[in-house]
C-alpha positions in Angstrom: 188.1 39.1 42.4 188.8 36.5 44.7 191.7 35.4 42.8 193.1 38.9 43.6 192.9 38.1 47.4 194.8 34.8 47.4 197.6 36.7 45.1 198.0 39.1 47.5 198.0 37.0 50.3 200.5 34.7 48.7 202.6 37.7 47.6 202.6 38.8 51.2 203.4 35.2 52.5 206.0 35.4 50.1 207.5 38.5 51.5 207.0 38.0 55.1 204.7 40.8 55.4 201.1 40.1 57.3 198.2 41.0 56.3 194.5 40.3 57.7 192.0 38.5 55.8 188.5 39.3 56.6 185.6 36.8 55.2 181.7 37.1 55.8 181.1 34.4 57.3 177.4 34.3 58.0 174.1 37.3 57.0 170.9 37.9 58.1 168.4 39.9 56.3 169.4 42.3 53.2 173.7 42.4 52.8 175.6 43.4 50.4 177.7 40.6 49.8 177.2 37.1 50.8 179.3 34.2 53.1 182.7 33.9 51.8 183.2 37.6 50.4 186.7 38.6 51.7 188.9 41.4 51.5 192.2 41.9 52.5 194.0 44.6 54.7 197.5 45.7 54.7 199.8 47.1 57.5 199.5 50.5 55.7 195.4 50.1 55.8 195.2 49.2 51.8 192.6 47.2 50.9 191.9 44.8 48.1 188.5 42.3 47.8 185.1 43.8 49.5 182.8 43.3 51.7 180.2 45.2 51.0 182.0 49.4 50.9 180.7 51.9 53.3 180.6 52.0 57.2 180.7 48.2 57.6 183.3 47.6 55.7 185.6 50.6 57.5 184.5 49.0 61.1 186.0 46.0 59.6 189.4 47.4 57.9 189.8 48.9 61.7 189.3 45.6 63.5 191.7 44.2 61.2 194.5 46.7 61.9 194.2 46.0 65.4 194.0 42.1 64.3 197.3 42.9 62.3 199.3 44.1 65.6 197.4 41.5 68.4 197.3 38.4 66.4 194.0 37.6 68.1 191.4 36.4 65.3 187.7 37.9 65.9 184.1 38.0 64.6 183.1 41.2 64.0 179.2 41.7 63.5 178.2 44.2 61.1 174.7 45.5 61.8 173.5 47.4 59.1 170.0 47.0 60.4 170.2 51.0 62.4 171.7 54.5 61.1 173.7 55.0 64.6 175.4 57.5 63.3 172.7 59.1 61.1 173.8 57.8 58.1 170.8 55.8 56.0 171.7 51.8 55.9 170.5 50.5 52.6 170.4 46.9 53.2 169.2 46.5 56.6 171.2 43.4 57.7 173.6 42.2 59.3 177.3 40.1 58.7 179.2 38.4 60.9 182.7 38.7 59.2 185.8 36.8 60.4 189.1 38.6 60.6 192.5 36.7 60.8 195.8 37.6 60.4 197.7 36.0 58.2 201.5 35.7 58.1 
């Protein structure tokens, strides 16, 4: 899967379009997926790679939109640890994913 993320980034590089890249770079507790998972958002809010599906990884693809349009690299921390908004949280983590745009 991985290999699909670095395609896509260098087809975008290639074509001068950005896109935000979005890697998990630290969990606590129960996650879905582990340090170094990435996914990558487009402009038109495609996504290819995961980090995990669900809520956390929407919160994420949202960030990155705005990452796409600021330019400003974040950390965003996924806590999946409390149904908020009464959905049930399976793994009962949490990620601290690094979003960057790219391009």
């Amino acid at each position: 899967m991985s290999s699909d993320v670095y395609s896509i980034i260098k087809r975008a590089l290639e074509s001068g379009e950005p896109v935000a890249l979005a890697t998990v770079a630290r969990t606590r507790g129960s996650t879905p997926r582990k340090p170094g998972a990435k996914m990558v958002v487009r402009a038109d809010g495609s996504i290819a790679g995961t980090i995990g599906g669900g809520c956390g990884e929407g919160e994420v693809r949202l960030k990155a939109l705005e990452i796409l349009q600021t330019g400003c690299s974040e950390v965003v921390q996924v806590d999946l640890t409390n149904p908020l908004d009464g959905d049930d949280k399976i793994c009962g983590g949490v990620m601290d994913v690094f979003v960057e745009r790219i391009g």
